[in-house]
Every structure is written in C-alpha cells, then in structure tokens.
C-alpha positions in Angstrom: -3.3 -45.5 -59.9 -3.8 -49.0 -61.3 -2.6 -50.4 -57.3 -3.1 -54.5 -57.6 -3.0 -56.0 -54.0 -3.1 -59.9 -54.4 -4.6 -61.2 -51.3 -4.4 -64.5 -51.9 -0.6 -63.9 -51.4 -1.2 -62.5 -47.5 -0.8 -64.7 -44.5 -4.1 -66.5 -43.7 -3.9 -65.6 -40.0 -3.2 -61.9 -41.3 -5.9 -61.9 -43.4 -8.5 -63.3 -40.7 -6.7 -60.5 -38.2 -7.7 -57.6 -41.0 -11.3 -58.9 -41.7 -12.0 -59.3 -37.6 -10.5 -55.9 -37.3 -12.9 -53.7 -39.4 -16.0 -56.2 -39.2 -15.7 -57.9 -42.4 -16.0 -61.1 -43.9 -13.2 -62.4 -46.3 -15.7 -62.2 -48.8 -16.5 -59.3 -48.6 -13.3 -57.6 -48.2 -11.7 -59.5 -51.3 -15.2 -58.0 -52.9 -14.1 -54.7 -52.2 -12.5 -52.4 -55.3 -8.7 -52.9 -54.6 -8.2 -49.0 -53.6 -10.6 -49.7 -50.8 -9.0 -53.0 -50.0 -5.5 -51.2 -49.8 -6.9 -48.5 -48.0 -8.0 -51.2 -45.2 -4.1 -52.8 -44.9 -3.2 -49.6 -44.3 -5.4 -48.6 -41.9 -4.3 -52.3 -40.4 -0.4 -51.0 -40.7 -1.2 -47.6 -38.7 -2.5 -49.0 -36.6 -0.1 -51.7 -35.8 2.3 -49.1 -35.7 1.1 -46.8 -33.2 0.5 -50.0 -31.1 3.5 -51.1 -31.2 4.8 -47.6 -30.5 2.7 -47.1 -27.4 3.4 -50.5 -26.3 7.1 -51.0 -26.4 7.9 -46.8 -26.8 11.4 -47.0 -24.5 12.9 -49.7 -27.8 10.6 -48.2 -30.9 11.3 -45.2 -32.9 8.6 -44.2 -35.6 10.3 -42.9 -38.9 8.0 -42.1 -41.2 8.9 -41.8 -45.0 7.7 -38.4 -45.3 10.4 -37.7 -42.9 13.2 -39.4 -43.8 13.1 -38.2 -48.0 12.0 -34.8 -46.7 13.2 -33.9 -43.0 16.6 -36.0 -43.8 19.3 -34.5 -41.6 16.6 -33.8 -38.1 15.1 -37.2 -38.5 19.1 -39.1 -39.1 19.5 -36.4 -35.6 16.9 -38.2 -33.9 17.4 -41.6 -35.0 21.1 -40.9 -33.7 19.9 -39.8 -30.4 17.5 -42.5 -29.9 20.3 -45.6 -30.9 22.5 -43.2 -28.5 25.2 -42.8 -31.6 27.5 -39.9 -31.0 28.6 -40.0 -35.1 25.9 -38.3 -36.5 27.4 -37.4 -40.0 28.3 -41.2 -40.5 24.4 -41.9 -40.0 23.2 -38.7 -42.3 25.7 -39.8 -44.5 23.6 -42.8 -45.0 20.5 -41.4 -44.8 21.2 -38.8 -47.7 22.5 -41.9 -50.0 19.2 -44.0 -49.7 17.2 -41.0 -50.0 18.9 -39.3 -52.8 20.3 -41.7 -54.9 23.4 -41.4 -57.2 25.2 -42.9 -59.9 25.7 -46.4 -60.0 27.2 -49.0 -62.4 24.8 -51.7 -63.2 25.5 -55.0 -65.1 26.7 -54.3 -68.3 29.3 -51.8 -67.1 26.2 -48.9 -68.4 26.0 -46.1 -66.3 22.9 -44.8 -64.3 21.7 -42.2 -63.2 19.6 -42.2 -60.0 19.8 -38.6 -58.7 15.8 -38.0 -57.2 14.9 -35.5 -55.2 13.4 -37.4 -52.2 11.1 -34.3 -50.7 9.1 -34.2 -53.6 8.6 -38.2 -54.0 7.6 -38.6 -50.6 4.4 -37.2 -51.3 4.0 -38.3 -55.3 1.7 -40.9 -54.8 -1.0 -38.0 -54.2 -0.8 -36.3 -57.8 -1.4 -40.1 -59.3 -4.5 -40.6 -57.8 -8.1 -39.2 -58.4 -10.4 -37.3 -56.6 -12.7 -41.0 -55.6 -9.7 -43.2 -55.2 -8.6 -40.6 -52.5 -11.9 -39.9 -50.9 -12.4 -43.7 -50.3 -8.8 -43.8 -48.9 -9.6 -40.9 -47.1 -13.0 -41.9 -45.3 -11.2 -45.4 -44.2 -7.2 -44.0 -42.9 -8.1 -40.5 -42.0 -8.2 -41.1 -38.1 -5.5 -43.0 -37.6 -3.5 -40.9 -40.4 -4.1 -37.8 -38.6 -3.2 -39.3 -35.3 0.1 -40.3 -36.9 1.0 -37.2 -39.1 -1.0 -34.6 -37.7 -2.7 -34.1 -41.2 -3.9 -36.0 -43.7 -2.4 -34.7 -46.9 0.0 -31.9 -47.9 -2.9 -30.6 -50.6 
C-alpha cells in the first residue's frame, strides 16, 4: 500500500516500550520492511487497548472503527448508554455526520462533495493490500486482533 511509518518521529520512551515488548532491538525493528514494522505498532496499540480496557473497564468504552462507519446507530446506542445520555438521536445525529460526510463549503466558496459510504471504507484498507503484506500483518496482530474482533478479516 506504499504505508511510510517514520520512526524517528515516535517518542523515544515509546520506541524503547515497542522494541522491549516483542524482543527486539531498535536496530532491528527500524531494519524491518515498514509493513512489518506497522504491523508491530499495531499489535503495540491492541494491546494497549485491551489493557487499558481490562484495567479501568467501569470508565473505558472500546469503539472500534469497524463499528462506528458500519454498526452506526447500535454503537451511538451504546456509547449513549455507557456516558448515561438519555438523547440518543442528538448523539447518532453526530455519529452519522462524521461517518457519512456531506457537503461542505471550503475556502474559495467551491462546493464539495463528501458523501462516503462509511460501511464499505471501514474495511478498504484490505482490497489495497497484497497477499504478503497481509500474511506478514497477519502472522504478527492475529491474536490480539481476534481477541478484539472476534475475527481477523471480513474476506
């Protein structure tokens, strides 16, 4: 997919964190091919996720992307019920605006266009990618993906 991730820009104490977590030097991660290298900060973001879920789960709701473009008005439901908000349309209203776009004026008083449909770019990433990039990603997130989604892929 042509995915660039500049590790020089990332937080030395981050970067140290990542390397410690899977084993690796700096060297070698930075040697890595940069799909493998993204694969590994994700695999670093699941899992900070679910432990921050299983660690602070009566003040942490996960919403995954996937959800909100796709399941829109159950997952606004939830996040409702879990902020305690009794106006759920005011907070599906919002939802449905950053996940489907609209029209919007931008500088030059030109008119655009940003209609999407959200359900099918949730998951566009996976048509953009080949068969080696996604094995690599694959063999290093799977786990922790599947513990999170319950699958790894909607292929």
């Amino acid at each position: 997919m042509g995915w660039k991730f500049e590790f020089d820009s990332l937080d030395r104490t981050r970067l140290a964190e990542l390397c410690a977590d899977f084993g690796l030097s700096e060297e070698q991660l930075l040697q890595m091919k940069e799909v493998e290298k993204i694969a590994y900060l994700w695999l670093s973001i699941y899992r900070d996720v679910t432990d921050l879920s299983e660690h602070y789960k009566e003040c942490l709701i996960i919403v995954k992307h996937e959800d909100f473009c796709i399941l829109t008005e159950e997952t606004a439901n939830r996040c409702a019920d879990f902020l305690g908000q009794s106006r759920k349309e005011k907070l599906l209203e919002l939802f449905t605006k950053f996940t489907s776009g609209g029209k919007v004026n931008a500088p030059g008083k030109k008119l655009h266009d940003f209609k999407r449909d959200s359900s099918k770019l949730a998951w566009s990433w996976v048509g953009k990618i080949d068969a080696n990039d996604c094995k690599i990603i694959r063999d290093i997130t799977e786990e922790k993906v599947i513990e999170l989604y319950g699958y790894w892929s909607p292929n």
